[in-house]
VODREN-14450 format. One record per residue (C-alpha): residue number from 1; x, y, z. Coordinates in steps of 0.2 Angstrom, whole numbers, plus 2048, in hexadecimal, padded with zeros to 3 digits. Last residue first. Layout:
REM residues N
 num  px  py  pz
 NUM   X   Y   Z
...
REM end
This chain:
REM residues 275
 num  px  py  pz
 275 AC6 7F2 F3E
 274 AB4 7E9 F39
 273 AB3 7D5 F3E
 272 AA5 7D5 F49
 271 A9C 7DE F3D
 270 A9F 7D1 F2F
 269 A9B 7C5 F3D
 268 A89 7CC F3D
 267 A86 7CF F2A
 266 A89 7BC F28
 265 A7F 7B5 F36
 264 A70 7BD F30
 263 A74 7B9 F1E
 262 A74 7A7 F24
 261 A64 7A8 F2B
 260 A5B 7B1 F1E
 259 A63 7AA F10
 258 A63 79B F17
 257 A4E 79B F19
 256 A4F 7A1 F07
 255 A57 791 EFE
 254 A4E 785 F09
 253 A3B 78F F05
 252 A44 78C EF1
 251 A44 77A EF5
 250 A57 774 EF5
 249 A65 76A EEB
 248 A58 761 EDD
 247 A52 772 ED9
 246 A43 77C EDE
 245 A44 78E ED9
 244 A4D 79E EE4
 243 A44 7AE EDB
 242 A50 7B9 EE3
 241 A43 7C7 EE9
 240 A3E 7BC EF6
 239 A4D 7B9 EFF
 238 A50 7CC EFC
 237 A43 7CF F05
 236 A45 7C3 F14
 235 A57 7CB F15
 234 A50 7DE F17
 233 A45 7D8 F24
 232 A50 7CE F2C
 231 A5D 7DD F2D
 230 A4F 7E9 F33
 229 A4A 7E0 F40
 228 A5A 7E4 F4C
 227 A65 7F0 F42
 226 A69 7F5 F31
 225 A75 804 F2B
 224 A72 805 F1A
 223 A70 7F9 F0E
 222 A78 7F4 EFF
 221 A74 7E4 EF3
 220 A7F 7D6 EEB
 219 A76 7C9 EDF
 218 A7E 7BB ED7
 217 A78 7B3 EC7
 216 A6B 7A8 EC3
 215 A62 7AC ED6
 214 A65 79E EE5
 213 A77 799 EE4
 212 A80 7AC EE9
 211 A7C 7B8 EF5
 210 A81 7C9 EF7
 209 A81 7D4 F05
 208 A89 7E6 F07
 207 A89 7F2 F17
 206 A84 802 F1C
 205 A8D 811 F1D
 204 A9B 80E F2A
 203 A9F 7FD F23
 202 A9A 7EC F23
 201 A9D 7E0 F13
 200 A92 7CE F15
 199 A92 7BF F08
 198 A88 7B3 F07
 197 A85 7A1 EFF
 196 A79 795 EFD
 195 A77 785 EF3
 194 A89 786 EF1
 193 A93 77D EE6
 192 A9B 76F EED
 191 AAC 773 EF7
 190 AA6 76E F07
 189 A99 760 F05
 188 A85 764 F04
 187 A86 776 F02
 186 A86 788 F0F
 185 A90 794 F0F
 184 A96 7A1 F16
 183 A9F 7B2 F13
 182 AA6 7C1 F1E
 181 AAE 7D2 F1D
 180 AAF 7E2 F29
 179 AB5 7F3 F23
 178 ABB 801 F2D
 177 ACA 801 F23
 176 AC9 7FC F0F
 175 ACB 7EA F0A
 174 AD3 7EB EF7
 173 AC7 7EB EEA
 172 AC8 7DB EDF
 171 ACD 7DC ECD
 170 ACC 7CD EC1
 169 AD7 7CB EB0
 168 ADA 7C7 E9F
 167 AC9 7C0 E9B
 166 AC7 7BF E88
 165 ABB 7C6 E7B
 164 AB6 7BF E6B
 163 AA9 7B9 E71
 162 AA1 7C9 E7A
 161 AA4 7C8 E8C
 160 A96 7CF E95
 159 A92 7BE E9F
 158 A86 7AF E9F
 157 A86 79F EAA
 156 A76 7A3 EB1
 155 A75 7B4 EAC
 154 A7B 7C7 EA8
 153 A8C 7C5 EB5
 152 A97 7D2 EAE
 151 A8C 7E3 EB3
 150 A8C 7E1 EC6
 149 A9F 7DB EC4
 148 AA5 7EB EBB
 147 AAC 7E9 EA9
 146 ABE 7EF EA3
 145 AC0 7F0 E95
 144 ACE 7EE E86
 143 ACA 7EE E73
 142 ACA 7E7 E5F
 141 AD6 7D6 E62
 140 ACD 7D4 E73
 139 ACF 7D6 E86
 138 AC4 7D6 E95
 137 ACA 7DD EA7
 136 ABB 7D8 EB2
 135 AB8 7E2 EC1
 134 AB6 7E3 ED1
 133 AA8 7E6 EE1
 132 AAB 7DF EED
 131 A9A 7D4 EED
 130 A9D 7D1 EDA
 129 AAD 7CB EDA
 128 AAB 7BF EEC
 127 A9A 7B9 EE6
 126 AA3 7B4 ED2
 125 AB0 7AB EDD
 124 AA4 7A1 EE7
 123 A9B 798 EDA
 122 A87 793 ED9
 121 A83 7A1 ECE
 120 A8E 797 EC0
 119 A97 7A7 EB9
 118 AA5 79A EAC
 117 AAE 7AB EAC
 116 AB2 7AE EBD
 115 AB7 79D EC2
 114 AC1 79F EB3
 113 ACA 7AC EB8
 112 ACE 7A6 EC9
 111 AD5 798 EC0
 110 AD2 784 EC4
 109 AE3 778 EC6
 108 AE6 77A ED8
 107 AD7 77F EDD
 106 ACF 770 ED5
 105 ADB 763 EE0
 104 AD8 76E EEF
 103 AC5 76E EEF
 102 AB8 779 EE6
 101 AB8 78B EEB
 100 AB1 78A F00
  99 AC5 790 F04
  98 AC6 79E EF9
  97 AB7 7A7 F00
  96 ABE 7AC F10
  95 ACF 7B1 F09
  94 AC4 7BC EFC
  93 ABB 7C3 F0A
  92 ACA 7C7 F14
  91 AD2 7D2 F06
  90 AE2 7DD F08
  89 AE8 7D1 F19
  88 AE2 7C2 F15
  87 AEA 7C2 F01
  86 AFB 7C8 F07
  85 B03 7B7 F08
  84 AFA 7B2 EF7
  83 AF7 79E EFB
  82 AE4 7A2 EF8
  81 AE9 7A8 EE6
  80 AF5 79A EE1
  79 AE8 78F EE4
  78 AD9 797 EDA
  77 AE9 798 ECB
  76 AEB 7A7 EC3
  75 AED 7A5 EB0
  74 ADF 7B1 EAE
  73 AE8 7BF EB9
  72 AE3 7C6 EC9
  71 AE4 7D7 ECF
  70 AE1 7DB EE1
  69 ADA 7EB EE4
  68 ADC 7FC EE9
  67 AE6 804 ED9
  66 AF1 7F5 ED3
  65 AF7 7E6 EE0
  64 AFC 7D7 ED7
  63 AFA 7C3 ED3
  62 B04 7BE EC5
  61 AFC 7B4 EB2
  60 AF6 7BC EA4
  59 B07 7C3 E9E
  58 B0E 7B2 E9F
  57 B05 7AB E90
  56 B08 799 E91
  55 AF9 794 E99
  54 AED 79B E8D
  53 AE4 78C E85
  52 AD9 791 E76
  51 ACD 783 E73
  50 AC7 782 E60
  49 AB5 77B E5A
  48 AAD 77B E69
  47 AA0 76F E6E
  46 A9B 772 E7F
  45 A8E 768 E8A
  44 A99 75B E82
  43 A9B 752 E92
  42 AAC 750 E8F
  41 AAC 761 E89
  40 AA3 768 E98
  39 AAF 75F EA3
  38 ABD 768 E9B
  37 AB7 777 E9E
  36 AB4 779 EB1
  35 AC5 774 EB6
  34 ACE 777 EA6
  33 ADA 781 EAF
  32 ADF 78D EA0
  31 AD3 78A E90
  30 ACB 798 E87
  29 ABC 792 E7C
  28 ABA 794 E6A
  27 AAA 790 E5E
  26 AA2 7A2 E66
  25 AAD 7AC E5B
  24 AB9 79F E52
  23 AC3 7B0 E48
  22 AC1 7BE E56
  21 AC5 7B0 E61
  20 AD5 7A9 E58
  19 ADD 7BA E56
  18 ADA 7C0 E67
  17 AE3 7B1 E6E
  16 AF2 7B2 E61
  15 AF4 7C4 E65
  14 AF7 7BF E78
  13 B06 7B4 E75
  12 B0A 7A3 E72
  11 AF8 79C E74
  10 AF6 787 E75
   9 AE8 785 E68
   8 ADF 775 E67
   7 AD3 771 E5A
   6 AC1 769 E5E
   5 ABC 757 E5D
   4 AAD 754 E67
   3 AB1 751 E7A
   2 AB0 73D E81
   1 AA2 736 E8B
REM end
């Protein structure tokens, strides 16, 4: 199929952003890979009226290290963000996750940021955000703010930002001493989504696990120190508490049987990995 006609907007500056999507609303998307958007207009899944490409605007593009955490900008490319030199050594996790993101051809053209904003439950990227722990920097033409991960992602495919809002930016939390990181996935091919996906952080207080691909959003949750039984325990509940469905990918009993096993393997090589 072709897209419905919409207008096409390449942004010269910042302002120019604001001002169109405080005016179009929810009839304007942003456009900077185009990874994820432009099949949804070919499939006219969306129909907007103006597309807003930002790829121009050199302020919302660099990759930098501000306050304790990696700060990624909308224009960032997947690729350019896995080939970061420092990227293993101040997050793991992320380095981990980077890989499983789509293929080489779509990492070299998809944005972090976008990853991030289309919030499909299956994606890595939004995993790796809200197991960390970051945040969404969000811009508009009446406001800054910045949003915390755990209150971004509202849905399936649904997010805080208002419509006239845009991301300018993702923050992950910097690897902290004493902590131990690890993810795996689980699909049909490597780099399709995941049907499961997990997450582990290990630390002196507990640890953190989030899984992604079996609730509409994904769903991080602290523990304390576990041991023996009473880290399948704590997995078997949460397997339930997800509400996993039957799909066309996997049986909901599927879907909870690899969160319990992989989660398992997970949360024991993040603990191998602590330094």
């Amino acid at each position: 199929m072709k897209p419905a006609a919409f207008d096409y907007i390449r942004a010269e500056t910042l302002a120019e952003v604001h001002a169109t999507l405080a005016a179009e609303g929810d009839q304007a998307r942003v456009i900077a890979g185009g990874q994820t958007l432009l099949p949804m207009l070919s499939m006219r899944l969306a129909r907007p009226s103006v597309v807003v490409d930002i790829m121009r605007l050199s302020e919302l593009g660099g990759i930098s290290l501000e306050r304790g955490g990696i700060r990624v900008g909308a224009r960032v490319r997947q690729a350019e963000l896995l080939a970061w030199p420092r990227l293993a050594e101040r997050q793991p996790l992320l380095a981990a996750v980077l890989p499983w993101v789509g293929h080489a051809q779509t990492r070299s053209r998809g944005t972090v940021c976008g990853s991030i904003a289309h919030a499909d439950p299956s994606a890595e990227l939004p995993l790796a955000l809200l197991a960390l722990g970051g945040t969404v920097e969000l811009s508009s033409k009446r406001r800054r703010r910045k949003v915390a991960a755990a209150d971004f992602f509202t849905g399936l495919m649904t997010t805080a930002r208002a419509d006239d809002e845009l991301i300018e930016a993702v923050c992950f939390p910097c690897r902290q001493n004493g902590h131990g990181h690890a993810f795996r996935e689980f699909g049909r091919r490597h780099g399709d989504f995941a049907i499961v996906a997990c997450a582990a952080i290990v630390h002196d207080r507990g640890l953190r696990f989030a899984v992604g691909g079996v609730a509409d959003r994904p769903v991080a949750c602290d523990y304390p120190a576990l041991e023996g039984g009473a880290v399948d325990d704590a997995l078997n509940a949460l397997a339930w508490e997800l509400d996993a469905r039957d799909d066309l990918h996997a049986s909901a009993r599927f879907r909870r049987d690899l969160v319990r096993r992989m989660g398992r393997e997970t949360i024991n090589e993040a603990r191998r990995c602590r330094v």
